[in-house]
C-alpha positions in Angstrom: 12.2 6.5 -5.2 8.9 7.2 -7.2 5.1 6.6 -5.3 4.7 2.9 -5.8 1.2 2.2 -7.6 0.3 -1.0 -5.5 -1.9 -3.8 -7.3 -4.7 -4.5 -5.2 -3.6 -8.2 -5.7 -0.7 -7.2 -3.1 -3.2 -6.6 -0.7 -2.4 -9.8 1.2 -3.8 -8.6 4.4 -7.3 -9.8 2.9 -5.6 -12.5 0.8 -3.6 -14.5 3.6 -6.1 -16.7 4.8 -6.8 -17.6 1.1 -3.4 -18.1 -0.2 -2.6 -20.5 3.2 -5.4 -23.4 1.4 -2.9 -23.9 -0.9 -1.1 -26.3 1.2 -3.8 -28.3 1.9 -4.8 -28.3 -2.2 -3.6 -31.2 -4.2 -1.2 -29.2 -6.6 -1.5 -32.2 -9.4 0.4 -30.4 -12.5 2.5 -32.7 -14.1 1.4 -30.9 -17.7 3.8 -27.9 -16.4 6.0 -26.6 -18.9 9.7 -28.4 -18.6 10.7 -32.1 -18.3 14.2 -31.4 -17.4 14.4 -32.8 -14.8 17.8 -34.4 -15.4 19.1 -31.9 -17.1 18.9 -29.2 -14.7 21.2 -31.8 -12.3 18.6 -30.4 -9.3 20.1 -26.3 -9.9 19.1 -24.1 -7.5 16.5 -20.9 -8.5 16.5 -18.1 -6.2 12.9 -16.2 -6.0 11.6 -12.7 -4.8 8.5 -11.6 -4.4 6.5 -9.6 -2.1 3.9 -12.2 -1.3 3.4 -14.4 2.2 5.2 -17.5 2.8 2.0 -19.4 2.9 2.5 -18.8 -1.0 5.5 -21.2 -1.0 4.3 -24.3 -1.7 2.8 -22.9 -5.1 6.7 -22.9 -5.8 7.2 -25.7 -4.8 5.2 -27.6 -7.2 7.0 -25.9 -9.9 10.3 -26.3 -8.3 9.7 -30.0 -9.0 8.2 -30.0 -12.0 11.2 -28.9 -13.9 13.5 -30.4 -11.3 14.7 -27.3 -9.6 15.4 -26.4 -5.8 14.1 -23.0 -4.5 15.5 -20.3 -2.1 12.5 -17.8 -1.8 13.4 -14.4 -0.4 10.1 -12.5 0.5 10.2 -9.0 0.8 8.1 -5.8 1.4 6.3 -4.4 -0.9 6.8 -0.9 -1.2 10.6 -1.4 -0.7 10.8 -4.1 -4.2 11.5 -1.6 -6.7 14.1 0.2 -5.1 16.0 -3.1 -4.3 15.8 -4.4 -7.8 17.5 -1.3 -8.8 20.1 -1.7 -6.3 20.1 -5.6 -7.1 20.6 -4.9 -10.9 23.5 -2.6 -10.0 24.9 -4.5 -8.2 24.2 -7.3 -10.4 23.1 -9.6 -7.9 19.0 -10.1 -9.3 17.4 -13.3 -8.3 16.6 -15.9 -11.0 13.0 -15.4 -10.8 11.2 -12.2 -10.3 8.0 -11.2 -9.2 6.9 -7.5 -10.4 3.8 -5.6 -9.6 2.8 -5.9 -13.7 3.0 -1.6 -13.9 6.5 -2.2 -13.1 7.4 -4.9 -15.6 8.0 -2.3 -18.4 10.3 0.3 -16.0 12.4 -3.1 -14.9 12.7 -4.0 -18.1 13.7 -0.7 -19.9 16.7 -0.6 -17.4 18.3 -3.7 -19.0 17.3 -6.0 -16.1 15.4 -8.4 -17.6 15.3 -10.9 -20.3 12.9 -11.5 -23.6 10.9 -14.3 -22.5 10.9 -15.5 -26.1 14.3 -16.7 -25.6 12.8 -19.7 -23.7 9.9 -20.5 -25.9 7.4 -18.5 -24.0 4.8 -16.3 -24.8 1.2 -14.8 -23.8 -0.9 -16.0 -26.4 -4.2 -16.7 -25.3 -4.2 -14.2 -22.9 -6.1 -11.3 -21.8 -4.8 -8.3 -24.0 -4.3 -6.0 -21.4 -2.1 -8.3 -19.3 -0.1 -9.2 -22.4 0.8 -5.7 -23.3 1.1 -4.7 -19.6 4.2 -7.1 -19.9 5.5 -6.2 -23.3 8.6 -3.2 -23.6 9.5 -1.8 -27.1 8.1 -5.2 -29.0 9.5 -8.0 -26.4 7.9 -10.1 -23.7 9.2 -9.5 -20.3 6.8 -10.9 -17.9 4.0 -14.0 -17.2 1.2 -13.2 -15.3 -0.6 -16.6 -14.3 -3.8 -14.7 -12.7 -5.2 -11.4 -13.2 -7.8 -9.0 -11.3 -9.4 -5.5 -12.0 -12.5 -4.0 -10.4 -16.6 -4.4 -10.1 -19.9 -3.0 -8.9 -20.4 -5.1 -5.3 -23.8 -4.6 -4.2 -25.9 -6.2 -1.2 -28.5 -8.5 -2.5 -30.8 -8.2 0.4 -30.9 -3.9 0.4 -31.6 -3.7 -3.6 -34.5 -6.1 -3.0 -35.5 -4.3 -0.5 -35.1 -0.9 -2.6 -37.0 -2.6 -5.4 -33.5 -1.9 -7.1 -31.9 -4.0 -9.9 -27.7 -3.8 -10.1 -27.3 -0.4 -12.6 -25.9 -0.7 -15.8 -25.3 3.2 -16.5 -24.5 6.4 -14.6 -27.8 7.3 -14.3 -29.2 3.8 -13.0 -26.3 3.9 -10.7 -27.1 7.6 -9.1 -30.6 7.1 -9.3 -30.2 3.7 -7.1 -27.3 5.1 -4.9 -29.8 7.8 -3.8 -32.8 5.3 -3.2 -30.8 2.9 -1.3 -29.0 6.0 0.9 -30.7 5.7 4.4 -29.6 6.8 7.8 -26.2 5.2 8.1 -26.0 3.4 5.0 -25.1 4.9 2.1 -26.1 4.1 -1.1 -22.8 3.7 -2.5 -18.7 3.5 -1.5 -15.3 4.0 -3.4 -12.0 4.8 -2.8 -11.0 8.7 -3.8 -8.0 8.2 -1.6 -5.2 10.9 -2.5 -2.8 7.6 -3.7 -2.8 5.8 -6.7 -5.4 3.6 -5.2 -7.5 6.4 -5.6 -6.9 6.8 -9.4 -6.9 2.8 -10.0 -10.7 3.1 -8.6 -11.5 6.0 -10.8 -10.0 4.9 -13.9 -13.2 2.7 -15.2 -15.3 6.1 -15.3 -12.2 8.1 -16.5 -11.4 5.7 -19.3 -14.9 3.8 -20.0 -16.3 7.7 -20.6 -13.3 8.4 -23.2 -10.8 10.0 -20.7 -7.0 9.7 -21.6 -4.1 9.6 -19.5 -2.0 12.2 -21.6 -3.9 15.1 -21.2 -6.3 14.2 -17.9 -7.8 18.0 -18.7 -10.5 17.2 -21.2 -14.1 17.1 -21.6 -14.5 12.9 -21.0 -12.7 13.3 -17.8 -14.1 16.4 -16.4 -18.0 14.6 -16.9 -16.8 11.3 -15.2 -15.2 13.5 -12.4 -18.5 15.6 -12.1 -20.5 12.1 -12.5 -18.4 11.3 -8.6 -18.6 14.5 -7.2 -22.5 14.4 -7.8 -22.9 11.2 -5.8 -21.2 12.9 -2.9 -23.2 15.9 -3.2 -26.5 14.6 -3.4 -25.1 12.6 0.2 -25.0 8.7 -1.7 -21.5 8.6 -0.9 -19.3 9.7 1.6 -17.5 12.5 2.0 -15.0 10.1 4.1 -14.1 8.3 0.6 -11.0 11.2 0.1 -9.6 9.4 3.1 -10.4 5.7 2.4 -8.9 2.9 1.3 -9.7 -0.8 -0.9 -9.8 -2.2 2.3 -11.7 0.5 4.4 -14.5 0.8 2.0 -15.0 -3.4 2.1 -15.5 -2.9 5.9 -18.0 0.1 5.1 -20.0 -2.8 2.9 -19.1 -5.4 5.3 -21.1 -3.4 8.0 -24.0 -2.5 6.2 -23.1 1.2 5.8 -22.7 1.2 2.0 -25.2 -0.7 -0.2 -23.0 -1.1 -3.1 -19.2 -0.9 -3.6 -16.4 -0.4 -5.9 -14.0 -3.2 -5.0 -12.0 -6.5 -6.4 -12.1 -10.4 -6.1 -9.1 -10.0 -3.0 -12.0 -9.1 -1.0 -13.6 -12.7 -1.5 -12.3 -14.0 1.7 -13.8 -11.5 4.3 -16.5 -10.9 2.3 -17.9 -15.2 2.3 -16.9 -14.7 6.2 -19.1 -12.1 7.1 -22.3 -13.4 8.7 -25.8 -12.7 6.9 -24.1 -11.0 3.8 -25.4 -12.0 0.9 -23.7 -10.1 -2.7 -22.7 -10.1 -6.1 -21.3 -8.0 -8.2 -21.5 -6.5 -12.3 -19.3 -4.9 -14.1 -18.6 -0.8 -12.9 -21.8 0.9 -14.9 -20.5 3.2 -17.7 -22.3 6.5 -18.8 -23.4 4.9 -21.9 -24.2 1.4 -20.6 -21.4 0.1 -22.5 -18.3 -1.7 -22.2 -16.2 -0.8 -18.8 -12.7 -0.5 -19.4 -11.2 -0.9 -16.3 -7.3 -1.7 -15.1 -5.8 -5.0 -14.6 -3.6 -5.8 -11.8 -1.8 -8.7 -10.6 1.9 -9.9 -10.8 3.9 -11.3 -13.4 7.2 -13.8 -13.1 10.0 -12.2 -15.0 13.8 -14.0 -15.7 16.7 -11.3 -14.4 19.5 -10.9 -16.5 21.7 -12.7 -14.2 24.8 -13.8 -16.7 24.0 -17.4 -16.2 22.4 -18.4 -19.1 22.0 -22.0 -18.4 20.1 -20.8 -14.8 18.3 -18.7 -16.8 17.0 -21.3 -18.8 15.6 -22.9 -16.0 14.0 -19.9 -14.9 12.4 -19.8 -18.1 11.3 -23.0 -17.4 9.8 -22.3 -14.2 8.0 -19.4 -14.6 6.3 -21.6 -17.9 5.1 -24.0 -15.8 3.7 -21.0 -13.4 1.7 -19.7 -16.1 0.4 -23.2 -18.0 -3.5 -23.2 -17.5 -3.5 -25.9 -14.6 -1.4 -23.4 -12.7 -3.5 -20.6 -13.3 -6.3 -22.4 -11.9 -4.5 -23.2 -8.9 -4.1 -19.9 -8.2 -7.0 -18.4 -9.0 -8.5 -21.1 -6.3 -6.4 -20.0 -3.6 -6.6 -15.8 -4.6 -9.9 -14.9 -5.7 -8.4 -13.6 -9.0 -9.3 -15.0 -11.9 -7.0 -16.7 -14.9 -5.5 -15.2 -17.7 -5.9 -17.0 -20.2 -9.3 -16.1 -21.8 -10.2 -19.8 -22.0 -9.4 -20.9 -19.0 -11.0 -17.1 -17.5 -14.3 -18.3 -19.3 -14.5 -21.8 -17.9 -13.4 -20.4 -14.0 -16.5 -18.2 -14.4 -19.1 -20.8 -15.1 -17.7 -22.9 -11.8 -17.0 -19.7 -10.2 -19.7 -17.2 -10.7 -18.6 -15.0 -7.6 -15.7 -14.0 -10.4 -17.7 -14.2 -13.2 -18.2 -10.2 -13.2 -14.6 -9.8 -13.4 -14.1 -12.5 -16.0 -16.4 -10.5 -17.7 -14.2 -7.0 -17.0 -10.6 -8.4 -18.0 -11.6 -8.7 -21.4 -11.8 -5.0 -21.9 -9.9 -3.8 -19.3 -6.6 -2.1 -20.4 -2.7 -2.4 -18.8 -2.3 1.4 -16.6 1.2 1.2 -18.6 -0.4 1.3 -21.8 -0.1 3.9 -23.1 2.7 6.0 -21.4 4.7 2.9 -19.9 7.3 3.8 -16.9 5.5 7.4 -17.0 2.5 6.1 -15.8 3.0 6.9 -12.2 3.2 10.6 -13.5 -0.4 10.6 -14.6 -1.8 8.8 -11.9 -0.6 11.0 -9.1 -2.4 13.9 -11.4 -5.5 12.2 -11.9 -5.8 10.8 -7.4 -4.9 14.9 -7.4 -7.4 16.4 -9.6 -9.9 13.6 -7.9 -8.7 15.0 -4.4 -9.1 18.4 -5.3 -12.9 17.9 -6.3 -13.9 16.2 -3.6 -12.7 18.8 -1.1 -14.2 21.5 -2.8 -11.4 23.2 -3.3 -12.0 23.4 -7.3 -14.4 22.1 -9.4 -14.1 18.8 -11.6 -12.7 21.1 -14.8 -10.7 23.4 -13.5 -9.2 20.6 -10.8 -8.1 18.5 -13.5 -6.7 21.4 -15.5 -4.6 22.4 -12.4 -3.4 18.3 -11.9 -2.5 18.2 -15.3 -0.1 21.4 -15.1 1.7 20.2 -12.4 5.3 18.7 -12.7 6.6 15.5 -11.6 
């Protein structure tokens, strides 16, 4: 089975105690997509996913809505791809289908899944990215109610201190990581784990500085790649970040050891529980100061090809209503993440402004299928390599993404 690229959204751990408040919030959402009720003579839709049961009753409202019943089969998340596969083979898919949104054009170029359009669906409205991260050869495959990426966290209480205002650019950032780097606090944390949650926190200096994920061996790359491996050898970040990861650097911030961090909205929950913390958060400075273009994550609903067309229908149905803007902001209330609609993104922001940097981020930030689709995971095991091989000194920032970008998968 290929290295799975997990979203950072699947990173329930930190999400658990967030998704449980969704039982005890009013799920009011009578505009949901479907009113067949009737006609659906109370069918039964089978769901898989690879989130916590707590997320259940999220189903449930949509379950009724179009007058559905719901058996929910949660499974783990590295082992999802692999038993779709064996699923499709054995033609036995569920109705409804949860897919980490990298993974929505590889499902669907294996015949698995259906064209949304068939049901009257579509993304318009949404966030570019997350609509293309769902689209295969032309067609619509997948729904993704909420979206996250990535942004600059930083302690409020250690820039004042520093005199320091939140960096907008390269330079503001390494000149404020260095000022804020004292004893046992560093001035700032990532992950540069050797997994493709290293790559997903490098890709907003790899692609904001011009890098490209066909050839990783150019000029743009090799200057974001130096612009890390400086930070570490001037002693503002760690030299533990080749081993950390998301969540390892959030307990770095959490303790005071790391003044600013690269992190998402899934930290929310620990983050508002911490004692005495006090953060925010900007967009990921760029070298120029200009637009970051950073990777989305988050799930989308897809409909299996399951034979049944009139189950399918409902399915359709169901994962509307998931994705209508009331649901959106359901979940973005109980996740952290943020909705993807852009109207609905811009309105969460002004009641939300703990998300409103990542609001701000989706706009630009760009599907890691893109470009290369199901051979993404190719390019971002070379690029977590060539990171890796930086880091540990055992080549330097051009010639270690040369070498990554030789390699075969």
């Amino acid at each position: 089975m290929k290295p799975r690229f997990p979203s950072p959204a699947r990173r329930l751990r930190a999400l658990v105690g967030a998704v449980a408040m969704v039982a005890a919030i009013p799920l009011v959402l009578t505009g949901c997509s479907g009113s067949g009720s009737a006609a659906s003579g109370g069918k039964t839709l089978t769901i898989e996913d690879y989130y916590a049961a707590s997320y259940n009753p999220v189903y449930q409202q949509c379950a009724k809505t179009v007058g559905a019943k719901v058996t929910i089969n949660h499974v783990a998340g590295a082992g999802l791809i692999a038993k779709v596969l064996q699923q499709a083979s054995s033609k036995t898919l569920p109705d409804v289908l949860m897919l980490d949104n990298p993974d929505v054009q590889q499902i669907a170029s294996s015949g698995a899944l259906s064209d949304l359009s068939t049901y009257g669906l579509n993304a318009n409205g949404d966030v570019p990215g997350v609509k293309a991260a769902n689209t295969y050869k032309g067609a619509l495959y997948g729904l993704q109610p909420v979206t996250n990426s990535i942004a600059l966290y930083y302690n409020k209480k250690m820039l004042a201190a520093a005199g320091v205002q939140p960096p907008k650019t390269w330079d503001e950032l390494q000149a404020a990581a260095k000022k804020l780097t004292s004893g046992k606090t560093y001035g700032f944390a990532m992950s540069n784990i050797n997994t493709y949650e290293g790559t997903w926190q490098f890709l907003p200096m790899f692609w904001s500085n011009g890098g490209d994920e066909k050839n990783i061996a150019t000029a743009e790359a090799a200057q974001a790649l130096q612009f890390v491996e400086k930070l570490q050898s001037d002693g503002s970040l760690s030299k533990s970040s080749i081993n950390w990861a998301q969540a390892d650097v959030n307990s770095q911030f959490i303790a005071g050891k790391a003044a600013m961090m690269i992190n998402g909205p899934w930290q929310l929950p620990l983050l508002n529980a911490a004692k005495g913390l006090e953060f925010d958060s900007v967009p990921i400075p760029t070298r120029t100061g200009g637009a970051t273009v950073a990777p989305l994550g988050g799930e989308a609903f897809t409909v299996p090809q399951t034979g049944n067309k009139d189950t399918m229908q409902l399915a359709g149905k169901f994962v509307g209503c998931l994705n209508t803007v009331k649901m959106q902001n359901v979940i973005a209330g109980v996740t952290g993440n943020v909705p993807t609609n852009i109207d609905a993104g811009a309105t969460w922001a002004k009641s939300h402004p703990q998300v409103a940097s990542f609001v701000t981020t989706v706009q630009t930030a760009r599907a890691r299928t893109g470009e290369l689709g199901p051979d993404w995971p190719k390019a971002a095991t070379k690029i977590y390599t060539a990171v890796q091989l930086a880091l540990t000194g055992k080549a330097d920032p051009e010639a270690a993404l040369k070498q990554a970008q030789s390699q075969s998968q």
